[in-house]
C-alpha positions in Angstrom: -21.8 -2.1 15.7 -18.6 -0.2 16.0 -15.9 -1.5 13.3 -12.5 -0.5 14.2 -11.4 -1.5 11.7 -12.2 1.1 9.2 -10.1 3.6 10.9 -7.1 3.6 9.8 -4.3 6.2 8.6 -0.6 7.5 8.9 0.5 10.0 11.5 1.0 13.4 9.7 2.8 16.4 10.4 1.4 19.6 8.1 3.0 21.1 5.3 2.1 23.7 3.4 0.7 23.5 -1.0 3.9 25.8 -1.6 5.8 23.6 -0.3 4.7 20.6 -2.8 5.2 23.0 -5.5 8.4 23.0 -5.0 9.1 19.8 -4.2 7.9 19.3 -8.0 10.6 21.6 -9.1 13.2 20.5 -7.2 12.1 16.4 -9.0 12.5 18.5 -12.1 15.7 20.2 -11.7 17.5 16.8 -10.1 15.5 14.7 -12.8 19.2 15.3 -15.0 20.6 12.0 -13.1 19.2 8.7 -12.4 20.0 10.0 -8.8 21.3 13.0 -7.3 24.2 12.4 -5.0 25.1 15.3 -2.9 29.0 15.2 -1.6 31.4 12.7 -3.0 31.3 9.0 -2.5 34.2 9.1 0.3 32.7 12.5 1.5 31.0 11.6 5.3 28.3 13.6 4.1 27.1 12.6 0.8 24.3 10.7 0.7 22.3 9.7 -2.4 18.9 11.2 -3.2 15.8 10.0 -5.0 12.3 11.5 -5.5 9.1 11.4 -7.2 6.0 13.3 -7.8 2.5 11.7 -8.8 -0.5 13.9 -10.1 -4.0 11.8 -11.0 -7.4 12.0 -12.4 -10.0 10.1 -11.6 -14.0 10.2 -13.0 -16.4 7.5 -12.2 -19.8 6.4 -13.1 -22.7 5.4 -10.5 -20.2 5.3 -7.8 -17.7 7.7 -5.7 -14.5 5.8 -5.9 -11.6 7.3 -3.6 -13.0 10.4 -3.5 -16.0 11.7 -2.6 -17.0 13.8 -5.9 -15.1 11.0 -8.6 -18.7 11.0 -10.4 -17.9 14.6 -11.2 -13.7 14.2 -11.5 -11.2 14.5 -8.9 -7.9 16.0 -8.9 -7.1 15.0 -5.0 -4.5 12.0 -6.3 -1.3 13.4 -5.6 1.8 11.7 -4.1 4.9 13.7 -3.7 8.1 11.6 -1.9 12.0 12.6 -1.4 14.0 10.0 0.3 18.0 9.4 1.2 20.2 6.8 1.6 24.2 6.8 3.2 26.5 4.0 3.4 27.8 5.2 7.0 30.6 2.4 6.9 31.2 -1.1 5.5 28.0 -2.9 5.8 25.9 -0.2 8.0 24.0 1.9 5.7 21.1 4.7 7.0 17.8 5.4 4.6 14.9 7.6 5.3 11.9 8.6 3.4 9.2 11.5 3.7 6.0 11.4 1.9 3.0 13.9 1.3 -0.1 12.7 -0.4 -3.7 14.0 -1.4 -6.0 10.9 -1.5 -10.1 11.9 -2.1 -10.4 13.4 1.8 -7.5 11.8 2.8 -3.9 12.8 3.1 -4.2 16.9 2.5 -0.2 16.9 1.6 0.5 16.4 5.3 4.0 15.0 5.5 4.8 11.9 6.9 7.8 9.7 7.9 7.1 7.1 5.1 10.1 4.8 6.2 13.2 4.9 7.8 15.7 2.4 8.9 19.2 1.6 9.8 20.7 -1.7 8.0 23.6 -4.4 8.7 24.5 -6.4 6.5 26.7 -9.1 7.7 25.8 -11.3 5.4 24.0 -12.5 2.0 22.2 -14.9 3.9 21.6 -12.8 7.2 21.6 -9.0 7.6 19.0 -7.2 10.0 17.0 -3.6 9.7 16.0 -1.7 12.4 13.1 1.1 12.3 10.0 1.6 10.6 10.5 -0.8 8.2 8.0 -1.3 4.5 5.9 -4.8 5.5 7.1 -7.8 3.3 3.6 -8.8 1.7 3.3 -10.3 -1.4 5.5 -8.7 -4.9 3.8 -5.5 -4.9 3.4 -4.1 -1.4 6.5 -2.2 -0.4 5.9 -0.3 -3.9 2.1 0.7 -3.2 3.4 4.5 -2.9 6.3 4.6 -6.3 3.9 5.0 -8.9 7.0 4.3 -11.2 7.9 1.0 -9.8 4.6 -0.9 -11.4 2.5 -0.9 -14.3 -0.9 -0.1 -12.9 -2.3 2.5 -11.4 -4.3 1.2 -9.5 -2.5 -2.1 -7.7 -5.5 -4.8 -7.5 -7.4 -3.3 -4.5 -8.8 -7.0 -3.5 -5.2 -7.5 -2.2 -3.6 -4.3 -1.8 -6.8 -1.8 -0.8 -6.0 1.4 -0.1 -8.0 0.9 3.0 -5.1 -1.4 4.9 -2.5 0.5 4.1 -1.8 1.8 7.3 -1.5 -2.8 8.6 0.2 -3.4 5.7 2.6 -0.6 4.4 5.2 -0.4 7.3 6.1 -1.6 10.6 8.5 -0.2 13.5 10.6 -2.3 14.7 13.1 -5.2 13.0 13.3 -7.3 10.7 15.9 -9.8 9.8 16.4 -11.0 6.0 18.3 -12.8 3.6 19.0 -14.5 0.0 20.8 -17.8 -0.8 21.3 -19.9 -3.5 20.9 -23.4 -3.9 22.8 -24.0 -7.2 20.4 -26.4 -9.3 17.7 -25.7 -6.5 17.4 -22.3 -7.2 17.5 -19.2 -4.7 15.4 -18.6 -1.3 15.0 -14.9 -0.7 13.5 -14.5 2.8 12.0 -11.6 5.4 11.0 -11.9 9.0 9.7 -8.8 10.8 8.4 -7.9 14.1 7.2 -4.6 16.2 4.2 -2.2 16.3 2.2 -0.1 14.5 1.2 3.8 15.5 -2.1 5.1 14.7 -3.1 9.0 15.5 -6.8 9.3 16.2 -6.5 12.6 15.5 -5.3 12.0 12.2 -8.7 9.5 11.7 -11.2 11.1 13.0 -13.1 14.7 11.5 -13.6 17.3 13.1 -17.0 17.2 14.9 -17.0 13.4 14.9 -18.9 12.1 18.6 -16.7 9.4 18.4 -13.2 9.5 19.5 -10.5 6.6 19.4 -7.5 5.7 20.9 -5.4 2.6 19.6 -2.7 0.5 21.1 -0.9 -2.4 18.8 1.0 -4.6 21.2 2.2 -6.2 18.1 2.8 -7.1 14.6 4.4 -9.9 13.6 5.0 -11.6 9.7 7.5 -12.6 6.8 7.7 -13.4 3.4 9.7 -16.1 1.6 10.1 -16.2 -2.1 11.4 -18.9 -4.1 13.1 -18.8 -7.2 12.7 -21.8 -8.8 15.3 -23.4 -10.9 12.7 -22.7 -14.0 14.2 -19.4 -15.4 11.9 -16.2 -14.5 9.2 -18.1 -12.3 9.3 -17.5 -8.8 6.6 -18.1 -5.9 6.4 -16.6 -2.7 4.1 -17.0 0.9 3.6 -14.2 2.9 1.7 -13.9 6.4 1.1 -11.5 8.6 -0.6 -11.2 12.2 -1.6 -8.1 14.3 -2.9 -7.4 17.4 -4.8 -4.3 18.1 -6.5 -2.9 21.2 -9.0 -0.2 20.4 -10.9 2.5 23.1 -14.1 3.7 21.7 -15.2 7.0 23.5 -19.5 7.5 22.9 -21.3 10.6 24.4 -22.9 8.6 27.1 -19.8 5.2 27.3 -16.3 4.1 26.6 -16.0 0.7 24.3 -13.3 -1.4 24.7 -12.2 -3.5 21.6 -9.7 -6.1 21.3 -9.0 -7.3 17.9 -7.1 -9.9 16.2 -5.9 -10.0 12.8 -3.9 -12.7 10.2 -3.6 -12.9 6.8 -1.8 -15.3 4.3 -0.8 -14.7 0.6 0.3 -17.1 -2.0 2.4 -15.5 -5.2 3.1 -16.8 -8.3 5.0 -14.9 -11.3 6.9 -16.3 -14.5 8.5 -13.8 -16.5 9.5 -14.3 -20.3 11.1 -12.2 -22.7 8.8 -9.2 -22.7 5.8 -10.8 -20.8 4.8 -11.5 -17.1 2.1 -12.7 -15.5 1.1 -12.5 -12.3 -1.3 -14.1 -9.6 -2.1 -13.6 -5.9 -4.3 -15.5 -4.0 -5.0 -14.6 0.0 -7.2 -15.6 3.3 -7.4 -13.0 6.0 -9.3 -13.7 9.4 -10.4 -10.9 11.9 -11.2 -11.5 15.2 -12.8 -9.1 17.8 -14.5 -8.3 21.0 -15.5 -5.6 23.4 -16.4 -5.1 27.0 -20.0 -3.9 25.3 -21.5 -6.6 23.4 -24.7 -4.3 22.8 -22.8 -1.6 20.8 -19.6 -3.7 19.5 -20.8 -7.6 19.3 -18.4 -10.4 18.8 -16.8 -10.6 15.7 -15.6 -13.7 13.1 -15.1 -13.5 10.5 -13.2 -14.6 7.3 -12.1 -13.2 3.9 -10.6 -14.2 0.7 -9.1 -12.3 -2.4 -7.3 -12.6 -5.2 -6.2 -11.3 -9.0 -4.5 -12.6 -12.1 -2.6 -9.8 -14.0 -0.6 -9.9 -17.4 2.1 -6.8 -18.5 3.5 -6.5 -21.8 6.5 -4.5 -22.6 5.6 -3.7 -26.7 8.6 -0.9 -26.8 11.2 0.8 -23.8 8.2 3.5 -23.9 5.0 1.2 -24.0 3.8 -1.3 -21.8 -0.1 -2.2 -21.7 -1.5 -4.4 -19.2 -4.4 -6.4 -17.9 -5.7 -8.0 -14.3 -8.5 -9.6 -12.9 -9.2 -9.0 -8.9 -12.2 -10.6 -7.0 -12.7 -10.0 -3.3 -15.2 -11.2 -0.7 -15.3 -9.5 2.5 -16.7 -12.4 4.4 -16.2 -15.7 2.6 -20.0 -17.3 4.1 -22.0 -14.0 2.6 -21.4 -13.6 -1.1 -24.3 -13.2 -2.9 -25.1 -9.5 -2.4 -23.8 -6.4 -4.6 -22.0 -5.5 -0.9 -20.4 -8.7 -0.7 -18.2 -8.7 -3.4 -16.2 -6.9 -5.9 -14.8 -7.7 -9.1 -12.5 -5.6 -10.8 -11.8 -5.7 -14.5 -8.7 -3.2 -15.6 -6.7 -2.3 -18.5 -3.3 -0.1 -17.9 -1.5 1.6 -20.7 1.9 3.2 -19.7 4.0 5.9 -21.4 7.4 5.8 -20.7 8.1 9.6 -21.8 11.8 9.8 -21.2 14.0 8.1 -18.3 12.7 10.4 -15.4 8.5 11.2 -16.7 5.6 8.7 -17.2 1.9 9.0 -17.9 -0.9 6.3 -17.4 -4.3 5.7 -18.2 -6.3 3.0 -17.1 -10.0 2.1 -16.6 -12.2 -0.2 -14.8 -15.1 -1.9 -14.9 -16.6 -3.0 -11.2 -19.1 -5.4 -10.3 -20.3 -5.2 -6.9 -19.5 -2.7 -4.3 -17.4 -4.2 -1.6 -14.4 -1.8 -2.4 -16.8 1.2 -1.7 -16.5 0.6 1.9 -13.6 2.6 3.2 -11.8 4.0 5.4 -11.1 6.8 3.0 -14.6 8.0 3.8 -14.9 7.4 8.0 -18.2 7.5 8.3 -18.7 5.3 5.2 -21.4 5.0 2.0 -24.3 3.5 2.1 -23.3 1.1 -0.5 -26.9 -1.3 -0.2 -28.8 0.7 -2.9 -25.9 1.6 -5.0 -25.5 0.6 -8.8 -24.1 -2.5 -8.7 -22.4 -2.2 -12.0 -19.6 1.2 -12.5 -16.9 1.6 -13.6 -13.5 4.3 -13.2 -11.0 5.9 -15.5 -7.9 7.1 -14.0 -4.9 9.4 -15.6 -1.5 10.0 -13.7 2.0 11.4 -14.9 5.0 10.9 -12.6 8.5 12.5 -12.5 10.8 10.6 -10.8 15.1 10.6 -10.7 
C-alpha cells in the first residue's frame, strides 16, 4: 500500500559545509549581545539579528533512532539558524528566518526559508501575519527548531515527531491573532491560521527511487486558543488543525492518485510555580485517504492518539533537570503489538554555561517501536522483528545571541 504520508520534508536550496562553519563563528563573534542590531533604532536599515547553532550526539541500543547508524553514534544533529526582524513603521514590522540542518539522512545543511512574515498589529486583541507563518499547535511547536527555547532535547516525539514536521511546523499564508484580558477572568490568548503547504518531491525522494511524487495541498486550515486562568501560572490551551493533501504516485508500469485528509486536536495543560512546571498534552489525530487504485493504495481510516506528561526544575540560573512520559498509538483499534505503540521514558539535564552557550544530555528508554517508522528513512525499517525494548542517549551544546 502506498503511504503518502511518510513523505514529508522542507524545500531546500544547497549550501555549502564552509559555509556552516562560519555561520558558527559569526554566532560566536555576535554572541557579546543578547542581540545584534545592525544600524540604529531610527536608522531605516537596522534591523535586529538573532542566531543559533545546535551540534548533537546520539548512540542507541537495539534500534537506529534518527539516523541510520545511531547504534554505532551519529554526529548528523546539527541545526544552524540566523534570522531578522525590522519594525518598518508603527505597527508593521517584517521578520525572516533561514535554517540549515543535518538530521540522520535528512537535511545535508541545505538552507531553507524557515519562516518569514510581515505583521500588523492594529490591536492587542486583533493584529494579522501574512507569509509562511510557524503553525500554532500546542506550547511547544513553533520552538521544535530553538534548541534553547526548551528543556529537552528531544520534544516528546508522540506529539511533536520529527516525522510531521513538515504539517505542523509552518504554514503560507495568514493568520489572524490576539490577547485580551478578562480582569478576574483571566486572559484569552488566541491564533487562527489559514493557507497551504509546499512540499518538493525532489527534496523526498533518493536518488534512484522507482517511485516519484508530486503533491498539491489545497489547504490547511487551524488555531490555537490558550487560556490563562485566573489561578496564577496555570494555563490551558486547545489546538486543532486540518489539511488537505492531493498526492500523484508515479510506478514503472501506473500513476496513483491519492487524496488525503488530515485533523488533529490537542489539549494543553501547564501550571508553573516558583521554580517548577509541569506539563501535559493529550491529542487525537484522524487520517483519511483514497486513490483511483484501490489494488496498490486501498482506502484508508484510521485514528490515532498521543500524549506526555513532563516536569522541569530550575535547581540554579545554570541547572535545570527534567523528566516526561510520552505514549503514542498509531492507530487507536491495534495496540497490542511492539509496532503499535511507543512509550518513551526521558530524563534531560541542562547546562546553562553562560548567557549565549548550553549543553544537554538526556537519555531514553523506549518501549515499542512505533517511532521507528519514519519519514527520516523513506523507504522505512522493518520494525516487526526489532527489539522491542532500547533505549537512546543524546548530547547537544548550543550557541545562541
Amino acid at each position: 500500500m502506498l503511504d503518502a504520508q511518510r513523505y514529508s520534508g522542507r524545500s531546500k536550496s544547497r549550501v555549502s559545509f564552509p559555509g556552516i562553519l562560519l555561520a558558527l563563528w559569526a554566532v560566536s563573534w555576535c554572541a557579546r549581545a543578547s542581540a545584534l542590531e545592525l544600524g540604529s533604532p531610527d536608522d531605516l536599515l537596522s534591523v535586529d539579528v538573532h542566531g543559533f547553532v545546535t551540534q548533537g550526539f546520539i548512540l542507541t541500543t537495539g534500534n537506529d533512532y534518527i539516523d541510520l547508524n545511531t547504534t554505532k553514534g551519529s554526529f548528523q544533529y546539527s541545526e544552524v539558524g540566523i534570522n531578522f526582524t525590522k519594525t518598518l513603521v508603527d505597527r508593521l514590522t517584517l521578520g525572516i528566518e533561514f535554517f540549515g540542518y543535518d538530521l540522520g539522512p535528512s537535511g545535508n545543511y541545505d538552507a531553507t526559508v524557515n519562516w518569514f512574515y510581515l505583521d500588523y498589529h492594529w490591536r492587542d486583541w486583533l493584529a494579522v501575519r501574512a507569509g509562511r507563518v510557524q503553525i500554532p499547535y500546542g506550547f511547544y511547536n513553533e520552538i521544535q527548531d530553538v534548541d534553547a527555547a526548551r528543556n529537552p532535547v528531544l520534544l516528546p516525539q508522540s506529539v511533536y515527531p520529527l516525522q510531521s514536521s513538515t504539517f505542523l511546523f509552518a504554514q503560507t499564508g495568514f493568520e489572524v491573532y490576539g490577547f485580551h484580558r478578562f480582569g478576574g477572568a483571566g486572559a484569552l490568548d488566541y491564533r487562527l491560521f489559514a493557507g497551504t503547504i509546499f512540499l518538493d518531491p525532489g527534496a523526498l525522494i533518493p536518488a534512484g527511487d522507482p517511485i516519484q511524487l508530486q503533491f498539491t495541498v489545497p489547504y490547511v486550515a487551524g488555531g490555537r486558543v490558550i487560556w490563562e486562568t485566573p489561578l496564577r501560572g496555570l494555563r490551558v490551551a486547545v489546538s486543532a488543525e486540518t489539511l488537505h493533501i492531493d498526492t500523484t504516485a508515479f510506478l514503472p508500469t501506473a500513476a496513483v492518485h491519492i487524496q488525503g485528509q488530515d485533523e488533529v486536536w490537542l489539549a494543553s495543560v501547564e501550571y508553573s510555580i516558583r521554580d517548577l512546571t509541569l506539563t501535559a498534552e493529550l491529542g487525537r489525530g484522524y487520517v483519511q485517504q483514497s486513490s483511483d487504485t484501490p489494488a496498490l493504495s486501498p482506502y484508508l481510516s484510521q485514528v490515532s492518539e498521543a500524549g506526555y506528561v513532563m516536569a522541569t526544575y530550575r535547581v540554579a540560573r545554570w541547572f535545570q533537570p527534567g523528566v516526561y512520559y510520552a505514549l503514542s498509538f498509531p492507530n487507536v483499534f491495534q495496540t497490542n503489538g511492539r509496532a503499535d505503540q511507543q512509550n518513551d521514558f526521558a530524563a534531560t539535564l541542562r547546562f546553562d554555561i553562560n548567557r549565549f552557550w548550553l549543553v544537554k544530555l538526556e537519555g531514553h528508554f523506549m518501549a515499542g517501536t512505533a517511532g521507528l517508522i519514519s519519514a527520516l528513512d523513506v523507504d522505512g525499517p522493518d520494525v516487526s522483528a526489532n527489539p522491542p525494548y532500547w533505549g537512546a542517549f543524546f548530547a547537544t551544546t548550543t550557541a545562541y545571541f
